[in-house]
C-alpha positions in Angstrom: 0.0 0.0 0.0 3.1 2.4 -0.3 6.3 2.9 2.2 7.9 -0.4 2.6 8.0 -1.5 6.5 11.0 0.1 7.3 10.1 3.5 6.8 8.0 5.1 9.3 5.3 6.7 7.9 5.7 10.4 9.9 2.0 10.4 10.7 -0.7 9.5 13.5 -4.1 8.3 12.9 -7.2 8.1 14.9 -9.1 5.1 14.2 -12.7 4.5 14.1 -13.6 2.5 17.1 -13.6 -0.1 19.9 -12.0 -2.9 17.4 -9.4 -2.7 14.8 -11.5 -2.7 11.4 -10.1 -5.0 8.3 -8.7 -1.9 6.4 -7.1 -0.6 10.0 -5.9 -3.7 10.1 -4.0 -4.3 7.1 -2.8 -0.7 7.1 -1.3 -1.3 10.4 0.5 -4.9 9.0 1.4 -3.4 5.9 3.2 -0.3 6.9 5.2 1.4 9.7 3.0 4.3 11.4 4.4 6.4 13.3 1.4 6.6 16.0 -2.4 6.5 16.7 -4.4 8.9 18.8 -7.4 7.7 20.4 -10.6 9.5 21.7 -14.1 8.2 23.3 -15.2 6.3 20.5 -12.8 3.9 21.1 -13.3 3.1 24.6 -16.2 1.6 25.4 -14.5 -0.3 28.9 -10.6 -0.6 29.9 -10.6 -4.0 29.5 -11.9 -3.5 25.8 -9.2 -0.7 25.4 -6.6 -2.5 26.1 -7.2 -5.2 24.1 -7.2 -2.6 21.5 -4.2 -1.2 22.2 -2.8 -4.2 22.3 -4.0 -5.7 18.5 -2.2 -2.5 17.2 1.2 -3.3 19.1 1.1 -6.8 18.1 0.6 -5.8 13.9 3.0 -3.0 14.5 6.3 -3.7 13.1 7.7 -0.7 14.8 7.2 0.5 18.3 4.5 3.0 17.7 3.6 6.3 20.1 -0.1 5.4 21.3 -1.4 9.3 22.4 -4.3 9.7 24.4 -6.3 13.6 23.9 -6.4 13.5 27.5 -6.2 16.7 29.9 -8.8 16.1 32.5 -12.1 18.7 32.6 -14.3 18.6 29.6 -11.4 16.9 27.5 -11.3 13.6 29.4 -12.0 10.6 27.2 -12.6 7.8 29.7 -16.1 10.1 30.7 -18.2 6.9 30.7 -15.7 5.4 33.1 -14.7 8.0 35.5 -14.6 12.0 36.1 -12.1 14.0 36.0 -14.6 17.4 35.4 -12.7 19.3 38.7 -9.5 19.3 37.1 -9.5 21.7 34.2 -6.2 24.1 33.7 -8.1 26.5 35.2 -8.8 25.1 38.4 -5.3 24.0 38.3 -4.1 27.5 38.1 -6.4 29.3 40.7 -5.2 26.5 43.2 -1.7 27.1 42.5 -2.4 30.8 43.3 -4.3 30.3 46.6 -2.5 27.4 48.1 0.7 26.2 46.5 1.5 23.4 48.8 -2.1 21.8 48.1 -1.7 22.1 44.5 1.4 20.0 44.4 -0.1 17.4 46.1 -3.7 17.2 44.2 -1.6 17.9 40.9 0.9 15.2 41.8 -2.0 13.2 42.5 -4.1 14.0 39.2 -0.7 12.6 37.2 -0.1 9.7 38.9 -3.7 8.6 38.9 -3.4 9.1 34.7 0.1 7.6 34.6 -1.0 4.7 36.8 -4.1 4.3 34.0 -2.0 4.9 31.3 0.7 2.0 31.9 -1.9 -0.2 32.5 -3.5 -0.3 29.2 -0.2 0.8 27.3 -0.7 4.7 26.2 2.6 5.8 25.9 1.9 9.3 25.0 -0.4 12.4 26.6 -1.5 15.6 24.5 -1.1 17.7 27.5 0.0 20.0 28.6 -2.1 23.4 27.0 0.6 26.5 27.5 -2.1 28.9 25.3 -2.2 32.0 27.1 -5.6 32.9 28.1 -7.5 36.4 27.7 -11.2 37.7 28.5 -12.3 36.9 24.9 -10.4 34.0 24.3 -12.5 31.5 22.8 -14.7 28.6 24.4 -12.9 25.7 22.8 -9.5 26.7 24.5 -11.1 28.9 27.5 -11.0 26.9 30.9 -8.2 24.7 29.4 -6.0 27.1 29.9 -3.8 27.5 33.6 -3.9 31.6 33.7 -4.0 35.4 31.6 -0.6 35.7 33.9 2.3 34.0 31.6 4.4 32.9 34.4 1.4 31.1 35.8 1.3 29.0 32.4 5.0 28.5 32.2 5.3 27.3 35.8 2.7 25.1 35.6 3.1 23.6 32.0 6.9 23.0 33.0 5.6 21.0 35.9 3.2 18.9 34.5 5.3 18.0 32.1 8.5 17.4 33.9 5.6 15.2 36.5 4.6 13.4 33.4 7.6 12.5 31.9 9.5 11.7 34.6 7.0 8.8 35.4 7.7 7.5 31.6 5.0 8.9 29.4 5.7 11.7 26.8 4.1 15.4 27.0 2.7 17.1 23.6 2.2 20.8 24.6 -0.1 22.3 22.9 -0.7 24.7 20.9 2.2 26.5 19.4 2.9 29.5 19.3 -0.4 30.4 21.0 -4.4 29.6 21.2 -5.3 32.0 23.4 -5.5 35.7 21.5 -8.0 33.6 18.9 -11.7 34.7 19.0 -13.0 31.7 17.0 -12.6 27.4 16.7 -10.2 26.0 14.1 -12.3 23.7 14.5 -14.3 25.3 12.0 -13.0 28.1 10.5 -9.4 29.4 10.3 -9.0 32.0 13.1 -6.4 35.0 12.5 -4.3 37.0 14.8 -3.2 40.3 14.1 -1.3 41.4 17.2 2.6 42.4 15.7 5.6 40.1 16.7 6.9 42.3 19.4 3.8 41.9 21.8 3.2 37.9 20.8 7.0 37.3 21.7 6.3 39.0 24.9 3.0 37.6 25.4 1.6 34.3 24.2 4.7 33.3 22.6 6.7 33.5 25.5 4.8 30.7 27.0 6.5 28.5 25.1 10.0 29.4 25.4 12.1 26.6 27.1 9.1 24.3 27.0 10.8 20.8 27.9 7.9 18.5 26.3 9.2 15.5 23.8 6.4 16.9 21.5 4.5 20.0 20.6 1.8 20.7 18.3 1.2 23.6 16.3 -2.0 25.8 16.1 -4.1 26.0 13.0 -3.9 29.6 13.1 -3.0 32.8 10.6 -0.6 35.2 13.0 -0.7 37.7 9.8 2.1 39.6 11.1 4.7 36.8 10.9 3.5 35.2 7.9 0.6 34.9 5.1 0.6 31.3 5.5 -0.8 29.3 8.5 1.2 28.2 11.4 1.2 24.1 10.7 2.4 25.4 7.1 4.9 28.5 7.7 8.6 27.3 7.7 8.8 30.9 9.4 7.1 30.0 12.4 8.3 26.3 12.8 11.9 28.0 12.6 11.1 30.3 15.0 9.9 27.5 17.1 12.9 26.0 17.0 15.4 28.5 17.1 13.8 31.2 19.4 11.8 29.6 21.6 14.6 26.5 21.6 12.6 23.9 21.2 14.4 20.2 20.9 11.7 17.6 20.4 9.4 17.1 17.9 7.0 18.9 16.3 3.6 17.7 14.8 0.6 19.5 13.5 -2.8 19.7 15.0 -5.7 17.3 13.6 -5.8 18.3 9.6 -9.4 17.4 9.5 -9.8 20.3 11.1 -11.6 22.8 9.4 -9.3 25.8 9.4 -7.3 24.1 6.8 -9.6 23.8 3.7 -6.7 22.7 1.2 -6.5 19.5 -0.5 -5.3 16.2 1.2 -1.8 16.1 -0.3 -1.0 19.8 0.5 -2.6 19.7 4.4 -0.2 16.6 4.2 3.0 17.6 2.6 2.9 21.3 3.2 3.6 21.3 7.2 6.5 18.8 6.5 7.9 21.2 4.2 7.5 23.5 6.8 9.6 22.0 9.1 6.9 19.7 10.9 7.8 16.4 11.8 4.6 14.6 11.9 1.5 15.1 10.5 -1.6 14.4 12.9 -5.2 13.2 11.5 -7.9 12.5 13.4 -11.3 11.5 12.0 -10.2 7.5 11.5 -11.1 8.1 7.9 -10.1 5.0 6.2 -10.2 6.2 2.4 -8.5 9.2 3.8 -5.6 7.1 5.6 -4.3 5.3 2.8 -4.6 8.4 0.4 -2.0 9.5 3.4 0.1 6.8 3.0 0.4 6.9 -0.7 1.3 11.0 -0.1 3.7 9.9 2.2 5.2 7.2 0.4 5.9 9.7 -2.5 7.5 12.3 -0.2 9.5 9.9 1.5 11.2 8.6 -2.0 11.7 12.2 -2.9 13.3 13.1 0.2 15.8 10.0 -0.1 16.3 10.7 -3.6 17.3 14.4 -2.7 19.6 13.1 0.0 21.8 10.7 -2.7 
C-alpha cells in the first residue's frame, strides 16, 4: 500500500472505534506508522481498550507512540468510566495561586492517577499539557483549558506537568504552538487569524512556550498575519522560529488536519507542514479512504526526500 515496512510513515491516525476494522488492520501490517491517537469512540471499557491497544502493538512492526487527547475537565475521554470534570487548567491555576502546597499534592496526585491508568492499558503518550495564554475573549474551545492570563502562571505550571509526566515515563505534547489564546474563534471550524505584531506575541503568548521541555509540541491552526501569510502548521517561518527562538528540541507535529481551518487539498494539508519543518502530521477523523490516500502522499514524499539526500 506504499512505504515499505521500514520507513516510518511520519503520521498518527485516529481510528474509528472499539476494534481494529479490516482496512485498519492491514494498514497497520502493511506499513510502519508512526502513531495512533485515540478518543471516546474507542473506549467503550478498559478491559476492551486495552485489548485494542494491544492488537495494534502486536501488527505493528515498529514501536509506535499510542497518544491519548487527555487533559482532565471537559477533554477527558474515559467520561463513561470515571470524572475527571474538577481538574480543568483553570482550576489548576487558581489552586496554585491560593494554596501552592495543596496544588502540588492534588496535581501530583491527578498525574499519577493518569500515569497509573496509562501504563496499564499501554498509552505511551499524553496531548497535554495546553501553554495557550488565556484572555477575557479567548474563545470557548480553549477557554478553561488554559492555567492563567498571567504567563508565568502557564509557564510554571506547563513546566511542571510535564517534567511530573515524563519523569513517570509517558511523553508530554504541549499544545498549541505559538499560541491559542488571542483567537476569538474554533479552528475547529473556520481558520481564526491573529493580528497582534511580533513584538507583543514574543512578549505575550509566545513566550509561553519558550524553554518548553515536552518531547512533542503541536502547532495551532492559526493565521498570525504579522509573521506570515501562510498558517502556522504550514509556515517554515514559524516552525523556525519554534525551533530557534523559543529553543525547542523535540518534535514537532501539527494539529488534527481534519480540522476545518485548513480547507486545502489532502496532499497539501499533508506535505505542506513537513515542508515546513513539521515532523509529523496528525489526522484525526479514522477516515479509512483518507488514511491510505496519506500513506500513498507519504510514500511519494518519502522517496523524494531519499532521492534528494543521494
Amino acid at each position: 500500500m506504499g512505504i515499505t515496512k521500514n520507513k516510518i510513515n511520519p503520521v498518527i491516525f485516529g481510528l474509528n472505534g472499539y476494534y481494529l476494522n479490516q482496512n485498519e488492520i492491514k494498514m497497520i501490517k502493511d506499513n510502519s506508522i508512526y502513531g495512533f491517537i485515540f478518543f471516546k469512540r474507542n473506549i467503550k471499557n478498559l478491559y476492551q481498550f486495552k485489548s485494542l491497544i494491544n492488537h495494534i502493538r502486536y501488527l505493528s512492526s515498529n514501536n509506535p507512540i499510542l497518544m491519548i487527547d487527555h487533559e482532565g475537565g471537559r477533554i477527558n475521554r474515559f467520561n463513561s468510566i470515571f470524572s475527571q470534570t474538577k481538574y480543568t487548567g483553570e482550576y489548576f491555576g487558581e489552586l496554585y495561586k491560593k494554596n501552592k502546597k495543596l496544588f502540588y499534592i492534588e496535581s501530583k496526585n491527578f498525574v499519577k492517577t493518569n500515569v497509573n491508568l496509562f501504563k496499564y492499558l499501554g498509552i505511551n503518550t499524553v496531548a497535554y499539557p495546553v501553554c495557550d495564554l488565556r484572555r477575557s475573549n479567548t474563545h470557548d474551545v480553549i477557554g478553561d483549558r488554559s492555567f492563567s492570563e498571567d504567563i508565568s502562571i502557564v509557564k510554571k505550571l506547563s513546566s511542571h506537568f510535564i517534567h511530573e509526566y515524563q519523569l513517570r515515563g509517558i511523553s508530554c505534547i504541549s499544545k498549541h504552538v505559538p499560541g491559542h489564546g488571542l483567537s476569538m474563534q474554533d479552528s475547529h471550524f473556520v481558520l481564526p487569524v491573529v493580528t497582534k505584531d511580533k513584538s507583543y506575541l514574543m512578549k505575550n503568548d509566545f513566550l509561553c512556550f519558550k524553554g518548553v521541555k515536552s518531547k512533542y509540541m503541536m502547532t495551532a491552526h492559526i493565521l498570525y498575519n504579522s509573521l506570515d501569510n501562510m498558517i502556522a502548521s504550514y509556515s517554515k517561518k514559524i516552525i523556525s522560529l519554534v525551533r530557534n527562538k523559543f529553543n525547542f528540541k523535540g518534535l514537532i507535529m501539527t494539529d488534527d488536519i481534519c480540522m476545518k481551518a485548513l480547507n486545502e487539498r489532502l496532499e497539501h494539508k499533508v506535505t505542506q507542514p513537513l515542508i515546513a519543518g513539521c515532523d509529523i502530521i496528525l489526522h484525526c477523523s479514522g477516515n479509512n479512504n483518507e488514511m491510505n490516500k496519506i500513506i500513498s502522499i507519504l510514500s511519494k514524499w518519502m522517496n523524494r526526500k531519499s532521492i534528494k539526500k543521494h
